[in-house]
N, C-alpha and C positions, 0 to 999 in steps of 0.2 A: 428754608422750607421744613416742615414734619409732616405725619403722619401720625393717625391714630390706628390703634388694635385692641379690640377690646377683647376682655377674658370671661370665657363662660364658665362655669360652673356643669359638667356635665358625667353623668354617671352611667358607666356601664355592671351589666350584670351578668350573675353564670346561675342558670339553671339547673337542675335538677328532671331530665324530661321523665314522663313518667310512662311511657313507650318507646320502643327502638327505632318507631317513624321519624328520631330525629336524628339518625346517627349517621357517620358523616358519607356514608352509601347509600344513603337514603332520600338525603334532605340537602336541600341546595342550599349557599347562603341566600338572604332572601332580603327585600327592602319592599316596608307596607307602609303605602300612601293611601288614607284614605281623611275623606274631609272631622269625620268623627274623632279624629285621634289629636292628641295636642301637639304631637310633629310625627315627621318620618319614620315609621319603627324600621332598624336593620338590625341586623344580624345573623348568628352563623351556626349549623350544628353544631352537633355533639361530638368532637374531636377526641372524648377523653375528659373531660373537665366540665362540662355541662352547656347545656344552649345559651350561646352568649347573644344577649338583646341590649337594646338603648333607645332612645329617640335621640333626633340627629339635630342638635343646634338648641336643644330644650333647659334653659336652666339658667340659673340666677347669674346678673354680671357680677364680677368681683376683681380681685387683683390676686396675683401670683400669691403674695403676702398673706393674705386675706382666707385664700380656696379655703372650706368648709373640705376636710376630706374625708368625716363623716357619712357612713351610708344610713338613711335614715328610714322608717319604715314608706314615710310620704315619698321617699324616690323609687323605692319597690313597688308599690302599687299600682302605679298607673301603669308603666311597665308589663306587669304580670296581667293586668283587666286585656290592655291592647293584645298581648300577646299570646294569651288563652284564648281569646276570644276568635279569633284567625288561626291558629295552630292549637287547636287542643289537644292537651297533655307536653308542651312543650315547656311551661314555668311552674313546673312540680318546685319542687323546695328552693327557698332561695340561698344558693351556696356560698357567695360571695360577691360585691359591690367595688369597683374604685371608681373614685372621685378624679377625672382627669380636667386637663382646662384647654381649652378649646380656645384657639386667637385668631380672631375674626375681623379680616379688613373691612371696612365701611361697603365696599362689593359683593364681598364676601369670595373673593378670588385673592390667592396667592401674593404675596408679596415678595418678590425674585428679582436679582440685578444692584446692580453698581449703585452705592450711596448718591441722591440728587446732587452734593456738596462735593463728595468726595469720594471719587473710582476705586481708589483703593480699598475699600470698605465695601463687601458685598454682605447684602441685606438677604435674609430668606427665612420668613416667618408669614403667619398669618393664615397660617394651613388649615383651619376651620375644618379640622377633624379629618381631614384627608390626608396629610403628609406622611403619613406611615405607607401606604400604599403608590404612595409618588416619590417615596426616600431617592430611589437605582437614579432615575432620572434627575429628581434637585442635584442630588451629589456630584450626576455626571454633570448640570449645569454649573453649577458651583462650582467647581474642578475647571473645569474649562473660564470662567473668569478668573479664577484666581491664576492660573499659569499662562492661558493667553488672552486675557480682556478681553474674548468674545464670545458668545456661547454658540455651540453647532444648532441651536434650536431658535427658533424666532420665541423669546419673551417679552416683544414692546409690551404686551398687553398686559403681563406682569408689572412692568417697571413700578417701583417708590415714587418715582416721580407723580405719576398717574391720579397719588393721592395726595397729593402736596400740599400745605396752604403753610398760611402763615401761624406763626405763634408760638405752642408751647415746643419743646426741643423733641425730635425723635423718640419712642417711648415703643 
């Protein structure tokens, strides 16, 4: 059995706000849904470094090899239009851009748990932009297969298996 993941192409940004309405006593982080915008805008005051925006899952597939990690002026714009447009004065100058990649299971949920082939081999990718925020936990899951091949958390709904078919090798 394998599994696919595919890689996005996705760019976060740091503003420049051009009011104190976005400092970090001010201004919550924030996540804008609305049907006009080409995905999910999130984001987070101004900690010191400027108001960090993205849209959430927006961007060209690619491979690791491959990412683009160029910030180009067409990934600032739409960006700055959503984000002006809903928070104004929050995408004053644009300070700086990284090019991150984002690996996306065909669910778009997590891939956690024991290789379908082989136990000893635990899998944990697939984090579609959320793993950073779920690191304490994967870790403590991961931790817990790796020393007792069970984890204190229910992950069937995780499992590799879940995505299984046949064909090309793990990737």
């Amino acid at each position: 059995p394998s599994f696919h993941v595919t890689v996005q192409r996705n760019i976060q940004h740091w503003f420049e706000p051009t009011t104190a309405a976005f400092s970090i006593d001010r201004c919550p982080t924030f996540f804008i849904d609305r049907a006009e915008q080409p995905r999910h805008l999130y984001g987070f005051p101004d900690y010191g470094l400027g108001v960090k925006a993205a849209f959430h899952e927006w961007g060209a597939t690619t491979t690791a090899d491959e990412l683009d990690r160029e910030v180009h002026e067409s990934d600032i714009e739409p960006v700055r239009r959503v984000l002006d447009s809903w928070m104004p004065g929050a995408a004053g100058r644009h300070l700086r851009g990284k090019a991150c990649m984002y690996s996306l299971s065909d669910d778009r949920h997590f891939v956690l748990g024991p290789h379908p082939n082989d136990s000893a081999v635990i899998i944990a990718g697939g984090f579609s932009g959320h793993g950073f925020k779920f690191a304490p936990v994967v870790g403590e899951i991961v931790a817990n297969l790796a020393l007792d091949g069970e984890p204190r958390h229910d992950i069937a709904f995780l499992s590799p298996a879940r995505l299984a078919t046949t064909g090309e090798a793990v990737r």
